[in-house]
C-alpha positions in Angstrom: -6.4 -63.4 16.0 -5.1 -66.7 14.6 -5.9 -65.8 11.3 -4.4 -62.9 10.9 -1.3 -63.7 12.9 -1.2 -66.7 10.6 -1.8 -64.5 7.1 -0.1 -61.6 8.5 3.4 -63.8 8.9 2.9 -65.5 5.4 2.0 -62.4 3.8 4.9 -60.5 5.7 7.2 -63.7 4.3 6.5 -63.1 0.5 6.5 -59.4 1.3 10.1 -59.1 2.8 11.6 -61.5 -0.3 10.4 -58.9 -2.4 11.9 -56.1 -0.4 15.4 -58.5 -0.8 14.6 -58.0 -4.7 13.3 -54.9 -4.3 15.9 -53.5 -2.7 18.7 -55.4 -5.2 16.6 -53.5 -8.1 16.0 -49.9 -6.1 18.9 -49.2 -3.9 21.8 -50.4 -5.9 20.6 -51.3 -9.8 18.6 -48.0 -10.1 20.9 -45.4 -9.1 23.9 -47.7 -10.9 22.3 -47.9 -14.1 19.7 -46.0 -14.8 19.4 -42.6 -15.4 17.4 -39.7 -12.7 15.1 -39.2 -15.6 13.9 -43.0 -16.5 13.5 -44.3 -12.4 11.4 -40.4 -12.2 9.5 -41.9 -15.5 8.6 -45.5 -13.7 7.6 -43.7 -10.6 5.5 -41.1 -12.3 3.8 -43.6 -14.8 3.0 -45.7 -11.3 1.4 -42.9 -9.7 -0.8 -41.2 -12.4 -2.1 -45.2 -12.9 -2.8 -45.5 -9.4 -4.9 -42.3 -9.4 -6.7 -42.8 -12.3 -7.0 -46.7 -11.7 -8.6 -46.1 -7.9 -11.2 -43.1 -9.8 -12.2 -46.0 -12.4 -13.0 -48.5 -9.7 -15.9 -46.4 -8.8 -16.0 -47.0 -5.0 -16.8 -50.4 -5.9 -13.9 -52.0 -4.0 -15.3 -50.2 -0.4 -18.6 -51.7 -1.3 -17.1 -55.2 -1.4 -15.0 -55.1 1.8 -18.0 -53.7 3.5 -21.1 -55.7 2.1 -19.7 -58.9 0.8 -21.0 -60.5 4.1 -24.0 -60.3 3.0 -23.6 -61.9 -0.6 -21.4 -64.5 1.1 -22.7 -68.3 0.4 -20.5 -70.7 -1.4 -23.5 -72.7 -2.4 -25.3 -69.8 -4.9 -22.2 -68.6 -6.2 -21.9 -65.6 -3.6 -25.0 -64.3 -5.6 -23.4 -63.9 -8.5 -21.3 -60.9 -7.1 -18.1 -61.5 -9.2 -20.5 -60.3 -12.2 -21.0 -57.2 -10.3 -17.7 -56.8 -9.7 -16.7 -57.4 -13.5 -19.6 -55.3 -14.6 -17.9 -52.3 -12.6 -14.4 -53.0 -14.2 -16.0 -52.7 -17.7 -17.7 -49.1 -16.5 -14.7 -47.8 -15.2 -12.3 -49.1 -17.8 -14.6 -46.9 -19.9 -14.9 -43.8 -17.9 -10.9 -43.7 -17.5 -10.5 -44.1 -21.3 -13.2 -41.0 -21.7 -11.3 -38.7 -19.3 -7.8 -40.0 -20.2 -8.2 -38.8 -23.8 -9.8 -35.5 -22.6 -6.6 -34.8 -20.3 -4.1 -36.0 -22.1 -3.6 -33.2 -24.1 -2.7 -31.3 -20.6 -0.6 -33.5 -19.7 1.6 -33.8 -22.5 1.9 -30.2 -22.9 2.8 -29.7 -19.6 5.5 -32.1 -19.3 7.1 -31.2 -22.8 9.7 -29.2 -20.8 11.0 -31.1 -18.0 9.8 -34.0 -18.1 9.8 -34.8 -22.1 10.1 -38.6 -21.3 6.8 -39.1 -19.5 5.3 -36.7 -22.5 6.9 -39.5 -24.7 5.5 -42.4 -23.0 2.0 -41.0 -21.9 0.0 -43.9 -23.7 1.3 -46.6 -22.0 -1.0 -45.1 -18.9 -3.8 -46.8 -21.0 -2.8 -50.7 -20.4 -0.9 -49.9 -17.3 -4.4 -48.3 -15.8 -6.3 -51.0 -16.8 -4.4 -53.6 -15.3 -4.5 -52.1 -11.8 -7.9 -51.9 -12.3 -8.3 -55.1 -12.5 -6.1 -55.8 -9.4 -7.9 -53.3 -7.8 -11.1 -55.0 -7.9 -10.3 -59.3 -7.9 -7.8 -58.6 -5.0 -10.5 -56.8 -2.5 -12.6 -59.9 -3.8 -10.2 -62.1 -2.9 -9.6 -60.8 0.2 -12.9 -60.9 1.6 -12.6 -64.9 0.9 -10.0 -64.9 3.4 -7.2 -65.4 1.5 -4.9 -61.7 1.9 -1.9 -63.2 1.4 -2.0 -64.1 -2.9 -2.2 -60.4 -3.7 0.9 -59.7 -1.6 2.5 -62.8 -3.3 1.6 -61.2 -6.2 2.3 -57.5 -5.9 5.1 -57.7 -3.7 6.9 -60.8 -4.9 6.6 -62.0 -8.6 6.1 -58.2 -10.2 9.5 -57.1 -7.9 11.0 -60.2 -9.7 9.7 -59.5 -13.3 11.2 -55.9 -12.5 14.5 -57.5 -11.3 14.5 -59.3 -14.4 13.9 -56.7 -17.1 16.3 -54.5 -15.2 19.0 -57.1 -15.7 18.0 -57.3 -19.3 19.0 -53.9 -19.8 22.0 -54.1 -18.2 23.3 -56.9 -20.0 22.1 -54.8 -23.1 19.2 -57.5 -24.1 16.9 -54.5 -23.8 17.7 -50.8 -24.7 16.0 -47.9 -23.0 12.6 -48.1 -24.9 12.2 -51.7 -24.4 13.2 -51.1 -20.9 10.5 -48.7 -20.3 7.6 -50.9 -22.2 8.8 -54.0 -20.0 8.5 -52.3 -16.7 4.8 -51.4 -17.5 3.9 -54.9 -18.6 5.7 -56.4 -16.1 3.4 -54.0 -13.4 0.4 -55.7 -15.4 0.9 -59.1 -14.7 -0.6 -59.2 -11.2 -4.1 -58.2 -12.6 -4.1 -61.4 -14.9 -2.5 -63.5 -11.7 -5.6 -62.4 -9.7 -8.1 -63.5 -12.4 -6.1 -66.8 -12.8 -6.3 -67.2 -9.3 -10.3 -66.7 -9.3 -10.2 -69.6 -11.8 -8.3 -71.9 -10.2 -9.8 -71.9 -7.1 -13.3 -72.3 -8.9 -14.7 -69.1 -8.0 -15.8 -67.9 -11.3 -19.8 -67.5 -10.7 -21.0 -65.2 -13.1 -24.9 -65.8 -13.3 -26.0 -62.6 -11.7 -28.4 -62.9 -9.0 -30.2 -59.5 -8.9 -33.1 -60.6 -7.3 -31.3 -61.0 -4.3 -30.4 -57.4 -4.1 -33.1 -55.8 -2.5 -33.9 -52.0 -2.1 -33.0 -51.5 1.0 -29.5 -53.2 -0.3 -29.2 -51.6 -3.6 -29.2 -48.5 -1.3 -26.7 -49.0 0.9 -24.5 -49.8 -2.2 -24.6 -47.0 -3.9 -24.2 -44.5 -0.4 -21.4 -47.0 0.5 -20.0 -46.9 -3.3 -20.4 -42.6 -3.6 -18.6 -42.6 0.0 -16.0 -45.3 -1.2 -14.9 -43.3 -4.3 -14.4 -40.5 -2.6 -12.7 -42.0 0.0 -10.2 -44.3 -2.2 -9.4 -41.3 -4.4 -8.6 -39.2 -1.7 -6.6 -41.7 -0.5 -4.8 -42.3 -3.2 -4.4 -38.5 -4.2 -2.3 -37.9 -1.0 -0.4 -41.0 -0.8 0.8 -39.9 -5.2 0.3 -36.3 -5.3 3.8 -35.6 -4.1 5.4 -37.3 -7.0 3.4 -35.4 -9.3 4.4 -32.2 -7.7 7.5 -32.8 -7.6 7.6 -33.4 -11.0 5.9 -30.5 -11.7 8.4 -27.9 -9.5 11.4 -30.1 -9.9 11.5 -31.8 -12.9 11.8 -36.1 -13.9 14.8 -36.1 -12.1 14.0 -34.5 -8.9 11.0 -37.5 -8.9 13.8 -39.9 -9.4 15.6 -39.1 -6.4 12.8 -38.9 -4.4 11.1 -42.3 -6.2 14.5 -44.4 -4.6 14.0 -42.3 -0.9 10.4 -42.7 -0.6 11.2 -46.8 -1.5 13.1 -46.7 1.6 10.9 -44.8 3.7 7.9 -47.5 3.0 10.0 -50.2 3.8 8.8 -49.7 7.4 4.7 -50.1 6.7 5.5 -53.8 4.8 4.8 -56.2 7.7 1.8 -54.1 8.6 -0.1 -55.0 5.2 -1.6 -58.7 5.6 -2.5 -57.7 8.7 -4.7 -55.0 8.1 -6.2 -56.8 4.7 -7.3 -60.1 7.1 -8.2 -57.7 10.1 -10.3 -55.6 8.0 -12.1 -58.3 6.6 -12.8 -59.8 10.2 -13.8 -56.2 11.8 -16.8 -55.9 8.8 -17.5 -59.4 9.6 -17.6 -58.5 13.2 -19.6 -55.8 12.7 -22.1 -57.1 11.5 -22.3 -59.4 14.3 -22.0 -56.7 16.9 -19.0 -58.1 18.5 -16.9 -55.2 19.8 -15.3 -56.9 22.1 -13.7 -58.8 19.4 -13.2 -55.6 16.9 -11.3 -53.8 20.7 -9.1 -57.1 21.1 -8.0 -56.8 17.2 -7.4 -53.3 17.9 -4.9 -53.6 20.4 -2.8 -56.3 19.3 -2.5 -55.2 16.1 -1.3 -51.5 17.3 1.4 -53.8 19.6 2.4 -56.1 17.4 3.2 -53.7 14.5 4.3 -51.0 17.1 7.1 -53.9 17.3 7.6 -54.7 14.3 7.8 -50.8 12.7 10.4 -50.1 15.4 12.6 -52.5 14.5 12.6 -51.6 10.3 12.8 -48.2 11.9 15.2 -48.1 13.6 17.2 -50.0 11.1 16.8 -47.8 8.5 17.7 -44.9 11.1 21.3 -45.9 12.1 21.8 -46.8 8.7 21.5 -44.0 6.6 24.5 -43.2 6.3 25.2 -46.5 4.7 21.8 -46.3 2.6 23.5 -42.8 1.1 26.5 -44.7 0.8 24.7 -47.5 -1.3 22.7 -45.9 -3.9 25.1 -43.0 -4.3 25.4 -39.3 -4.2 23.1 -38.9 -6.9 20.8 -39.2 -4.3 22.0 -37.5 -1.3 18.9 -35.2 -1.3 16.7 -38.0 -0.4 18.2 -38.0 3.6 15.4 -37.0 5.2 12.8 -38.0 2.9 13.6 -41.8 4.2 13.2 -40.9 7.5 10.5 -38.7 7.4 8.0 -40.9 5.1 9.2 -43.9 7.4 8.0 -42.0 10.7 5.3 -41.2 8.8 4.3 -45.0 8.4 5.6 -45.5 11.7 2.6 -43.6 12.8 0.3 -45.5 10.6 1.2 -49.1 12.0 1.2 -47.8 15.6 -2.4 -46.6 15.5 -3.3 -50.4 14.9 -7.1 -50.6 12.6 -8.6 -46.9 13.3 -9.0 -46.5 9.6 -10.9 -50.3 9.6 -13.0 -49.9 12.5 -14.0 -46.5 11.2 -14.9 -47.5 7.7 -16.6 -50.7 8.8 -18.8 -49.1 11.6 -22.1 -47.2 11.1 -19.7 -43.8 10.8 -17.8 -45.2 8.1 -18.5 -41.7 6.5 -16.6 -39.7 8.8 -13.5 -40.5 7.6 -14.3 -39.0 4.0 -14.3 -35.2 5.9 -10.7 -36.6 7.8 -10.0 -37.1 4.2 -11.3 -33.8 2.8 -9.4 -32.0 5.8 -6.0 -33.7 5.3 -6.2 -33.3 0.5 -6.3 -29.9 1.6 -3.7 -29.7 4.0 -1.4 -32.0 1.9 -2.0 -29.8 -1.8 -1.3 -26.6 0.4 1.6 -27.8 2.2 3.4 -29.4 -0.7 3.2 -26.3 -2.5 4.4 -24.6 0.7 7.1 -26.5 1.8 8.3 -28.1 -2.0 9.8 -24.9 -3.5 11.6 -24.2 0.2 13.1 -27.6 1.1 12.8 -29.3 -2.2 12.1 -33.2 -1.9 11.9 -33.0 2.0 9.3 -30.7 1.8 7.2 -33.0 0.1 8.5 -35.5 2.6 7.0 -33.6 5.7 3.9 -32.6 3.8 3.1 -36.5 3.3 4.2 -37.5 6.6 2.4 -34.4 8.3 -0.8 -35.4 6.5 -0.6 -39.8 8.3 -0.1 -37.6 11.6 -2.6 -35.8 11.6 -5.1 -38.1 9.8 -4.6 -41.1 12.4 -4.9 -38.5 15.4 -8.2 -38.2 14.1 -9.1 -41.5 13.5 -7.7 -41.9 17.1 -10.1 -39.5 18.5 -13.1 -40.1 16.6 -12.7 -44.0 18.1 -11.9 -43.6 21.3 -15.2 -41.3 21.6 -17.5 -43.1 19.5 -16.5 -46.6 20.7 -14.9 -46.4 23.9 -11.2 -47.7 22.4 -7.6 -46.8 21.9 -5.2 -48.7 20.6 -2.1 -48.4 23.6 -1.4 -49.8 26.4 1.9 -50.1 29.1 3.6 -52.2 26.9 3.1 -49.6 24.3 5.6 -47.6 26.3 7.6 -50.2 27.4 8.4 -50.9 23.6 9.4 -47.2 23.1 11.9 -47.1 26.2 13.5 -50.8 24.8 13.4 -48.9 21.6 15.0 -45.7 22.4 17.8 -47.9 24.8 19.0 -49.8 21.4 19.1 -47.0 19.6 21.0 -44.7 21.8 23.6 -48.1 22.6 23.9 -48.5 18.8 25.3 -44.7 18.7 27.9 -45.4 20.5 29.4 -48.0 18.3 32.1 -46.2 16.0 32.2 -46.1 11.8 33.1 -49.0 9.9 34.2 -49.8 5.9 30.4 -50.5 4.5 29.5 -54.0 5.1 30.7 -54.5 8.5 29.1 -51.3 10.0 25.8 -52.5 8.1 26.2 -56.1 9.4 27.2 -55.1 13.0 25.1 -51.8 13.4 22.1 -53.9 12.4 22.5 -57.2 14.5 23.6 -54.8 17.6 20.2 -53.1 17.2 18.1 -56.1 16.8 19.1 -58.4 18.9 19.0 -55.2 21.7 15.5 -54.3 20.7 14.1 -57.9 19.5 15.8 -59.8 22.2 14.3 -57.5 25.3 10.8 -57.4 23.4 10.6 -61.3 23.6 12.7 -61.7 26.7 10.0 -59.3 28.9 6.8 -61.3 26.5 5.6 -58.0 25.2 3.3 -59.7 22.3 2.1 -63.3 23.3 1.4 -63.5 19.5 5.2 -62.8 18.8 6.7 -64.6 21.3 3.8 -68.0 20.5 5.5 -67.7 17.0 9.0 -67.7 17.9 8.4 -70.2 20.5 6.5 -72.2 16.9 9.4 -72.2 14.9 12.4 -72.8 17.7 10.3 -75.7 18.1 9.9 -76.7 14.7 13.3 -75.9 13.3 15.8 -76.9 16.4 
């Protein structure tokens, strides 16, 4: 568990001075100077790239978390798998250009009325696709060389600052609203060419393909692992963008805008939670192929505690302050109340239920999730069209967050009969009761101006909830690291 405590605090680092910038850009530059219709625009260009970008990877990504341990050797250049994996960019790069060109016709018709800016701006889906492509498939292969923490750096630190910066460009007029919109798209591209730089640097650029070592039995088990990965990752990704797209559909740009800025707020919970689960997945496939479940079981608990802990506390920050969140990025987006708090429960879930999704994915059942999957597009499509036209934006709030629910109670099941596991234990509970304690003490302290309620709320609560976690050594990992850096620092 070193390791991934170890990646899983760096990674958490870069990721929460990114949700600093982040939030400087979202919650207060956003709504102050830009207009419903262009933040709608940036959210709906990042979700129809993210669809179309995880389609075009072909499943390949699944097949390199899952079967990399078996090209592994530093020595032969892995077996020349970062051909392969280049080799599968150039295919899908292809494939999306085929279908984009077929659709786009649709899509610009379709938009013309309410959402005439994204009909304007359809083509820049072309680079911006292509660059998360490319993210897409160097970061899982960085990743499996047990480094999870320089795609965070890049994704959740130096693009939120190149966004930061082209937002301030606008503002002080440098930029108008066109050149706004084209910087945003190239400034999302820039991680792509950071992981291929990356690659480079650290002198992993083997590209003498080494097909011999693929046997048959191997060249098998890559394309049922790639068919099930493709379906899997686009499923995936459908649920977790579909509401955007809906909601753009029913509602309009601006409707997508509002509920781009809530649904920023709501993920602000799951951030700690992703180094972990990068490092632990890549440990649980390594595992498996050792057989060691007694290592893949102690992964699994710790990392439902720790990030039980951890979600709790961005939790229940963000829950006694939403009144000042409303207050913050104005009433423009007063609508997006329980959309924060829904899609952060929602994640809440998700970190709770520690590596289900892992264990499943790397086991010999690895295709049972793809029918949890199958269950839950269904679900989510039918709900949003449900529950979007009768509670608007938190409609599509309870459809997404309905859908983690009941996907991870699956998962839950499906481990705990296959394998013999669950994620909780006593302190599970004991968390919740510390939990619910500074949250009902926190309600009793009266409304302040803005910045003192924010300041005092929040400190109240966490040094309630943090304080009793460490004083009663719920997480030996959490309390070894706090013990690490008192040491180091005092």
């Amino acid at each position: 568990m070193g390791m991934i405590v170890s990646q899983s605090i760096r990674g958490s680092i870069w990721s929460y001075l990114g949700v600093i910038i982040g939030f400087i850009t979202t919650s207060y530059l956003y709504p102050k100077y830009l207009t419903t219709d262009v933040v709608g625009l940036f959210g709906l260009l990042t979700s129809w790239a993210g669809l179309f970008s995880v389609f075009a990877a072909l499943g390949f990504p699944g097949v390199t978390a899952r079967l990399f341990p078996y090209f592994r050797n530093q020595e032969k250049g892995h077996n020349g798998y970062l051909f392969l994996i280049l080799m599968m960019y150039l295919i899908g790069s292809i494939i999306f250009l085929i279908i984009f060109y077929w659709i786009r016709p649709w899509l610009v018709s379709s938009n013309l009325e309410k959402s005439t800016l994204f009909a304007d701006y359809i083509n820049l889906l072309i680079p911006f696709t292509l660059s998360v492509l490319l993210y897409i498939q160097l970061d899982i292969f960085v990743k499996v060389l047990y480094d999870a923490v320089y795609g965070i750096f890049a994704t959740e630190f130096v693009q939120r600052v190149l966004i930061l910066l082209v937002t301030v460009l606008f503002i002080l007029q440098v930029f108008d609203t066109h050149q706004l919109i084209i910087a945003f798209v190239i400034a999302n591209c820039i991680r792509g060419l950071m992981m291929l730089y990356y690659i480079v640097d650290r002198k992993q650029i083997h590209l003498k393909p080494n097909f011999k070592f693929i046997s048959k039995s191997l060249r098998k088990e890559m394309w049922s692992v790639g068919v099930f990965s493709i379906l899997a990752s686009v499923g995936n990704s459908f649920i977790f963008n579909i509401d955007k797209i809906i909601i753009n559909q029913i509602m309009g740009l601006s409707a997508t805008g509002v509920y781009t800025i809530a649904f920023y707020f709501g993920v602000l919970v799951s951030i700690p939670s992703r180094a972990l689960i990068r490092i632990g997945g890549t440990l649980i496939a390594d595992a498996f192929r050792k057989q060691d479940l007694d290592f893949i079981e102690d992964i699994y608990h710790k990392s439902s505690l720790n990030q039980l802990i951890i979600g709790l506390l961005l939790f229940g920050g963000i829950v006694i302050n939403i009144e000042n969140i409303l207050t913050i990025v104005g009433p423009d987006y007063a609508n997006g109340r329980w959309v924060i708090i829904l899609i952060g429960a929602g994640h809440l879930v998700e970190m709770a239920t520690g590596t289900n999704a892992q264990i499943i994915a790397y086991s010999q059942y690895f295709r049972t999730s793809l029918y949890f999957l199958m269950i839950l597009i269904g679900l989510v499509i039918v709900n949003l069209f449900i529950f979007v036209p009768i509670w608007g934006l938190t409609g599509a709030a309870f459809a997404i967050s309905l859908a983690i629910l009941l996907n991870n109670l699956m998962r839950f099941s499906f481990v705990k009969y296959k394998f013999d596991m669950q994620p909780f234990t006593r302190k599970s509970g004991i968390v919740l009761l510390i939990f619910f304690l500074a949250l009902g003490i926190n309600y009793l302290i009266p409304s302040m101006d803005l910045i003192p309620d924010l300041i005092i709320r929040s400190g109240v609560f966490t040094l309630l909830f943090f304080g009793l976690v460490l004083r009663f050594n719920i997480s030996s990992d959490i309390n070894s690291i706090v013990r690490k850096y008192l040491k180091k620092y005092t």
